[in-house]
N, C-alpha and C positions, 0 to 999 in steps of 0.2 A: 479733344482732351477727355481721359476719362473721368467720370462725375464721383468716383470713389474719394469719398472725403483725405486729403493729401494730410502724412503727418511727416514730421519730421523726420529725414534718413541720415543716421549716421555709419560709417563708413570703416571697416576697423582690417586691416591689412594685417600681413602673415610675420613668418618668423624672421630674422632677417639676421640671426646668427652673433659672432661674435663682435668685441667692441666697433671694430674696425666697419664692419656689415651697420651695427646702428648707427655709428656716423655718416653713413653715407645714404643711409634711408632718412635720416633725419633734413636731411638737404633738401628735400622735394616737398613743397607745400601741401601736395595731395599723396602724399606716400604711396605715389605706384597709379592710383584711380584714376588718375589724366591720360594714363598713356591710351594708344589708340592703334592699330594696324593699319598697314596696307600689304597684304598679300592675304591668300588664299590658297587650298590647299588643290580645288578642281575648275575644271575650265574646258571648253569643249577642244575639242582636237587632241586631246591630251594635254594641251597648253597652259599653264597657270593663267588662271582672269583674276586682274589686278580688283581691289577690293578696298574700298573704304573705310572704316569702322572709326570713329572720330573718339570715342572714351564712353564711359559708361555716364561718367558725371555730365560730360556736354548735351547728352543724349536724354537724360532725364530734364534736363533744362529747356531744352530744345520741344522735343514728346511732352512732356509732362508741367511745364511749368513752373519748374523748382529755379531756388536763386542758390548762388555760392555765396555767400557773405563771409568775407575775409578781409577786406582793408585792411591791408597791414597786418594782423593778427587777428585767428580766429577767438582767440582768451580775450584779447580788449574790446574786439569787438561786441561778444558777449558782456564782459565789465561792464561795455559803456552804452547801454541801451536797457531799456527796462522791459522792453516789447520785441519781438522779432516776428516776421512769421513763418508759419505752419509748415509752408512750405519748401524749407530749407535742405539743401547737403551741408552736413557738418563730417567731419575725420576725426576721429577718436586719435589723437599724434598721442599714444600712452609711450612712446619707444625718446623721447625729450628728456624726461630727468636722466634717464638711461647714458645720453650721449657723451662724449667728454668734450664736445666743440664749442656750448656753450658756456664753459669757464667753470670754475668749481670743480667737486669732485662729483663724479657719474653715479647715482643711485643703481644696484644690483636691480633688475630688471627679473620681476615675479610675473605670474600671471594674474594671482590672486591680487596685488595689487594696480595691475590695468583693469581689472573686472572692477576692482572697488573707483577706481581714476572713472572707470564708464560709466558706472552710476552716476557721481558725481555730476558728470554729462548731462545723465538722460531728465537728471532733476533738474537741473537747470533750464533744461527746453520746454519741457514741463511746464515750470510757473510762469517763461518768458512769452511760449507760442500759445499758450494759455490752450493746451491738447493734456489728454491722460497717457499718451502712448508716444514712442519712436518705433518706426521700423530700423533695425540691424539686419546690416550686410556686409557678412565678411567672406576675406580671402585666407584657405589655409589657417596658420596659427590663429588667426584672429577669431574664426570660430569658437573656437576654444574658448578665450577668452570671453565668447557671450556666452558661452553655455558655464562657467565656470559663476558670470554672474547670475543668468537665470537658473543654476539648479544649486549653486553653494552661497553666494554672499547675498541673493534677494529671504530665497527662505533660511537662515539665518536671522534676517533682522523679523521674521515674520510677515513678509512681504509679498504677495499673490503674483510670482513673475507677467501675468499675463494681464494686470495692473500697468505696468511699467512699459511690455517690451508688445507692439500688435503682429509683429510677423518677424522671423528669422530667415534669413538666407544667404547660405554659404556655398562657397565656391573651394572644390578640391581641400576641402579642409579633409585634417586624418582623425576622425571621430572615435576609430576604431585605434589609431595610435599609426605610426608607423613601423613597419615591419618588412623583412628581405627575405631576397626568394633562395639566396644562400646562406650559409656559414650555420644552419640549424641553429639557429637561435641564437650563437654566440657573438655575432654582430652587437643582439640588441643589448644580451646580457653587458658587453663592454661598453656602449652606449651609455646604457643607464649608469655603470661603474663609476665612469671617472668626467661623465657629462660634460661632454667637449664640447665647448660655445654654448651650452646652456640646452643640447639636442635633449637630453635628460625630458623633457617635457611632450615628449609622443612616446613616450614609455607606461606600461601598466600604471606603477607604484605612483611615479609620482602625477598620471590621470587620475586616476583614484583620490588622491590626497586635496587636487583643486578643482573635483568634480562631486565631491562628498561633503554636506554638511557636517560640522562639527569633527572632520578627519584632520590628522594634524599629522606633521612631517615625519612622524614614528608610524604611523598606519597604513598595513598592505592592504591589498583586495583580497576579498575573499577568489578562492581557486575559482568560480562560477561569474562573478563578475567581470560582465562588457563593457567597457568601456564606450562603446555606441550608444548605449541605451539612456533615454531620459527616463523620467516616475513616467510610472505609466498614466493615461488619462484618468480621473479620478482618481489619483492619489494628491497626501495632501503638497501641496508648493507644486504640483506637475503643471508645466508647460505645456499647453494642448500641441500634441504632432501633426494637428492641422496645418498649425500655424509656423512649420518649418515644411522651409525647401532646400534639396540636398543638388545642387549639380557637381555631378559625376565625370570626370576626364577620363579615357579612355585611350589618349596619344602620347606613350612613354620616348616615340624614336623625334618627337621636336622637342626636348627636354632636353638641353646642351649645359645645365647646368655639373660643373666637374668632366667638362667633357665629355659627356653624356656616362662619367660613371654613375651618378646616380640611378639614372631609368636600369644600367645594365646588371646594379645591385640588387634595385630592390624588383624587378623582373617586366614582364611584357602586360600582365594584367594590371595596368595601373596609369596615371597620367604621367608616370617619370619621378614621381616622389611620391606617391599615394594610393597607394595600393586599392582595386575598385569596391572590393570589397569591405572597407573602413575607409569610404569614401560618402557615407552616408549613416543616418538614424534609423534603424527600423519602426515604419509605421510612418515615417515623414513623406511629403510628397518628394521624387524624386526626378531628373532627365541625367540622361548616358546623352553626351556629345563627343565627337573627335577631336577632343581638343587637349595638349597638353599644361601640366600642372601650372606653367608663367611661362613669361617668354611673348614671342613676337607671333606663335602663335597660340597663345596661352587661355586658359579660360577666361578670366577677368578681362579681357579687352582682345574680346569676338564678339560676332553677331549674335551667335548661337544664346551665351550667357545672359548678354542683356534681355535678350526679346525672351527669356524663359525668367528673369526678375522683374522685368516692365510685366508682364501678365501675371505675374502670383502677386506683384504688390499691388496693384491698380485692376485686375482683369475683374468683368461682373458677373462671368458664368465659369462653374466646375465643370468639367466634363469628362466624366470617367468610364474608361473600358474596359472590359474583361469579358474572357471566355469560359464561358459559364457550358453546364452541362457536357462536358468533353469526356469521351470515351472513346481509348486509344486502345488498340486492337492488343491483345495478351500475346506477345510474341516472345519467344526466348532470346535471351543478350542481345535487345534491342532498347535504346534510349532514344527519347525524344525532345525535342528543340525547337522552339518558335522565335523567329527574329522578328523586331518592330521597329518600322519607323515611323514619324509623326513630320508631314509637311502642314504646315497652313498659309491657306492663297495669300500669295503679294508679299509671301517673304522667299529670300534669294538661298535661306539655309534650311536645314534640317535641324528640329525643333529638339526630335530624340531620337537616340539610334542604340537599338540593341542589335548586336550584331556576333554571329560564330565568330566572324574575322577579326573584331575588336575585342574577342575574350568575352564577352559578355551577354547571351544568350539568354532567352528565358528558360530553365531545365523541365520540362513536362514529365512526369510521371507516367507509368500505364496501369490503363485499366480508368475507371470510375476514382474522382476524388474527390472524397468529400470535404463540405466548408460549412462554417455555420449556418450560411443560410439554407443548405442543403443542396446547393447547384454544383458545388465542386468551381467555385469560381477562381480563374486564375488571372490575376490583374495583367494590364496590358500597360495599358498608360496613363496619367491623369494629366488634362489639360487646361490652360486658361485661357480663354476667349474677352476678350473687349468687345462689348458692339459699337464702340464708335469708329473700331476699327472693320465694320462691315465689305464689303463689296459696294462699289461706288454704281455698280449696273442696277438693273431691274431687280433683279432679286433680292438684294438687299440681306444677304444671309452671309454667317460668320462658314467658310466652308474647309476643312483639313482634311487629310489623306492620311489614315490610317493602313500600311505594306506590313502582310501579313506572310510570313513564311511558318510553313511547318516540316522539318527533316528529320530523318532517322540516323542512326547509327549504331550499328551492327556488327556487335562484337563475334567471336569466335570461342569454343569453348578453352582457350587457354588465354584469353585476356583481350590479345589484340586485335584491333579493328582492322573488320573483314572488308576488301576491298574488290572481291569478284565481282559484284552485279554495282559496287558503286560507281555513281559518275557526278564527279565533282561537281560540287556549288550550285545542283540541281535539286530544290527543295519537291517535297510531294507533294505541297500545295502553295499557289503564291500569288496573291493575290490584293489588291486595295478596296479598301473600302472609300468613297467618298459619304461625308457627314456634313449636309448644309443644317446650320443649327439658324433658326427665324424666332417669332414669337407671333404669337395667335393671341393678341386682347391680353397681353403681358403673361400668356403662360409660356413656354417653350412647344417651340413647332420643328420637329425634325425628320428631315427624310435622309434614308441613305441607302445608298446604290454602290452595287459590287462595279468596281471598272471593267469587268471582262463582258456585265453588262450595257456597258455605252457603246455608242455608236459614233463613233469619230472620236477630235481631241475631247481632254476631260473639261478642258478651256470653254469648249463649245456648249457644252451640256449644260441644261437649265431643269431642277427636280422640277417634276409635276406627277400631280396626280394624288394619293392623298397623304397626309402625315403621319408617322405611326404612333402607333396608341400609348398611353401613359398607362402600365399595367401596373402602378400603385396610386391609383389618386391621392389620398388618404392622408399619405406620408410627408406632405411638405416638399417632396421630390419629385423630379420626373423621372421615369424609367422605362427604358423602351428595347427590345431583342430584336437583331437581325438575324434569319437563318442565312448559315453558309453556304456555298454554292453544293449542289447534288453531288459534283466531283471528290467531295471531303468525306461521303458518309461514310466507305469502308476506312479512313482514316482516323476522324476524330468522333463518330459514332451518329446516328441519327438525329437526335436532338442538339446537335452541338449549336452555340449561336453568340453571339455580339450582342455582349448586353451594355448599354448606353446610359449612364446617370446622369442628371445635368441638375444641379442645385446653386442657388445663388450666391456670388462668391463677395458681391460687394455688401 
């Protein structure tokens, strides 16, 4: 179990549409969070391999040693206890006054008022688990509604979101709004017109209106405002973008919601409802997975999802990469393209996957680009490691595989992409890095080896020999550069390298 001090996690689901849609979300004691899979999307022979995924909440219970505490009602249960512990899943059920099932008349369903319904929550857990903090994790809509309370109803009362909330993470939520790859704009414009089932609510105006202090239901955005965007760090009420994580969908064709009109509205770059692009905060950490927006193979209840919430909420080391000092050769109507993905041992999925094929590529520049620190760094990936979740052999080291692709393409001088000398899905450089992360007398010890330098499986291989250097002592940080293989230098330029950050995350 990891030894990162456990606080409370509560749970806050998506949108769930008109009357009809909340009565029937309302029906399920963990609104959606229980569900669990069995399929999978790859398998050898071509053949789907059948696949387990039991729920995110069993999984925390199980991994992590949190309880469910519900008897009967999670509100009396709270009522009727003066203590709880720390270690709980709790479900923000904000979509209840909403319903019309349980008798009476159904309260009109705000966001602002589930953000205020959250609070309410997070105080509660507060005085009971006697913690300063909840971690929030939501799906879709739900996001919203914690960012609506950490950036509108917390600083409003005068209240330092990061007081209240230790970690955000959301799943396919539309940060940036939701938006279609047809009808130029007049989709949304009718959307937001006549706000059919209450959709009005991943539109600019009214993001704006429950994302903005002191904004009230007469107030636009200004022409410049994103809707993605928190205070930035060091402003005042800003929510540290450390402390959010964005996963990112990528699989719009298992999105059968409307019979798949949705994915075929709002287009291919997206999970099927959420376009990749306002699928995230800038500056938050983030992972790209193939997985569609819900569903049976949906974000919230995959492997991929959990094991990338299980390591940013509990993980004890950072690990960040980027390619630093990159210098791509001045070629005319030529762009450049790096795919990544991120395995780590003893798990059966892919952690993060940016990929051409799934729309989502890193875009590389040419020439020398600069960055403030002056390396022209372009980030790869940030990752979170557990060491209890080590290697059970000898080595004892946390080890992931970072798949390095770098490709061109090659326009022509009327636009379109020149196709003589191309050959399909053949990158100019491609390559893994292997990163065993150890510790040396509690500082970080890391070696890492290109696989084109191994010699047999990567299973087999055991680093030796010595660790590489921390080229900031200083800084509170470890940082260490791998050069690329000799094969890249007419590529990405002489000094190109992998640069490795590793800082402590518990």
């Amino acid at each position: 179990m990891s030894q990162t001090q456990k606080l409370p996690v509560i749970y806050v689901r998506g949108f769930a549409g008109g009357q009809s849609g909340i009565n029937s979300a309302v029906t399920d004691p963990f609104l959606g969070f229980n569900a669990g899979s069995t399929h999978i999307r790859i398998g050898p022979d071509n053949k789907p391999s059948f696949y387990q995924f039991e729920s995110p909440l069993l999984r925390l219970m199980v991994d992590e040693g949190y309880q469910l505490l519900v008897h009967g009602s999670q509100e009396n249960y709270l009522d009727t206890h003066a203590e709880i512990p720390a270690a709980g899943i709790w479900i923000h059920r904000f979509y209840d006054p909403s319903a019309s099932t349980w008798g009476g008349k159904p309260k009109e369903f705000r966001i602002e008022d589930a953000a205020q319904d959250l609070l309410e929550l997070i105080e509660e857990l507060r005085a009971k688990a006697h913690v300063d903090r909840v971690h929030l994790v939501a799906h879709s809509m739900g996001g919203l509604i914690c960012r609506c309370l950490i950036q509108k109803i917390l600083p409003q009362l005068g209240i330092e979101p990061a007081d209240y909330v230790a970690k955000l993470f959301t799943y396919g939520t539309p940060h940036g709004g939701i938006a279609f790859d047809v009808g130029f704009g007049m989709l949304e414009r009718l959307r937001d017109a006549t706000g059919v089932e209450g959709a009005e609510i991943c539109g600019r105006e009214r993001m704006y209106q429950y994302l903005t202090p002191g904004a009230t239901a007469k107030d636009e955005p200004p022409e410049d405002w994103d809707p993605r965007a928190m205070p930035a760090d060091g402003e005042p009420f800003a929510f540290p973008h450390r402390q959010v994580f964005c996963l990112v969908g990528t699989d719009p064709g298992d999105y059968d919601v409307a019979h798949g009109l949705s994915s075929a509205v709002v287009g291919p770059r997206s999970d099927g409802l959420v376009q990749i692009d306002n699928a995230y905060v800038p500056g938050a950490f983030r992972a790209y997975v193939h997985r569609s927006h819900s569903g049976p193979y949906g974000l919230v209840n995959s492997e991929e999802g959990y094991q990338n919430l299980r390591r940013f909420l509990f993980g004890d080391l950072k690990v960040e990469s980027a390619l630093v000092h990159l210098q791509l050769p001045e070629e005319k109507n030529t762009a450049w393209q790096a795919e990544v993905t991120l395995s780590i041992r003893g798990l059966q999925i892919v952690m993060h996957e940016r990929t051409s094929a799934q729309w989502c590529p890193i875009q590389l520049g040419s020439g020398t680009r600069p960055g403030p620190d002056g390396d022209g760094a372009v980030p790869l990936v940030s990752t979170f490691l557990c060491e209890n979740l080590a290697s059970p052999t000898s080595t004892g080291t946390l080890r992931y595989a970072l798949h390095l692709r770098i490709l061109s393409l090659r326009e022509r001088d009327n636009g379109f992409l020149d196709f003589r000398d191309h050959i399909e899905q053949t990158p100019d450089f491609d390559d893994i890095l292997v990163v065993d992360v150890g510790s040396d007398s509690g500082v970080p010890a890391l070696r890492a080896t290109w696989n084109s330098a191994i010699v047999g499986p990567i299973s087999d291989y055991e680093p030796a020999g010595p660790t590489l250097a921390d080229e900031d002592p200083a800084s509170g940080r470890w940082v260490g550069t791998v050069p690329l293989p000799d094969s890249t230098r007419t590529i990405l330029g002489e000094d190109a390298r992998i640069r490795l950050t590793v800082t402590d995350w518990s």
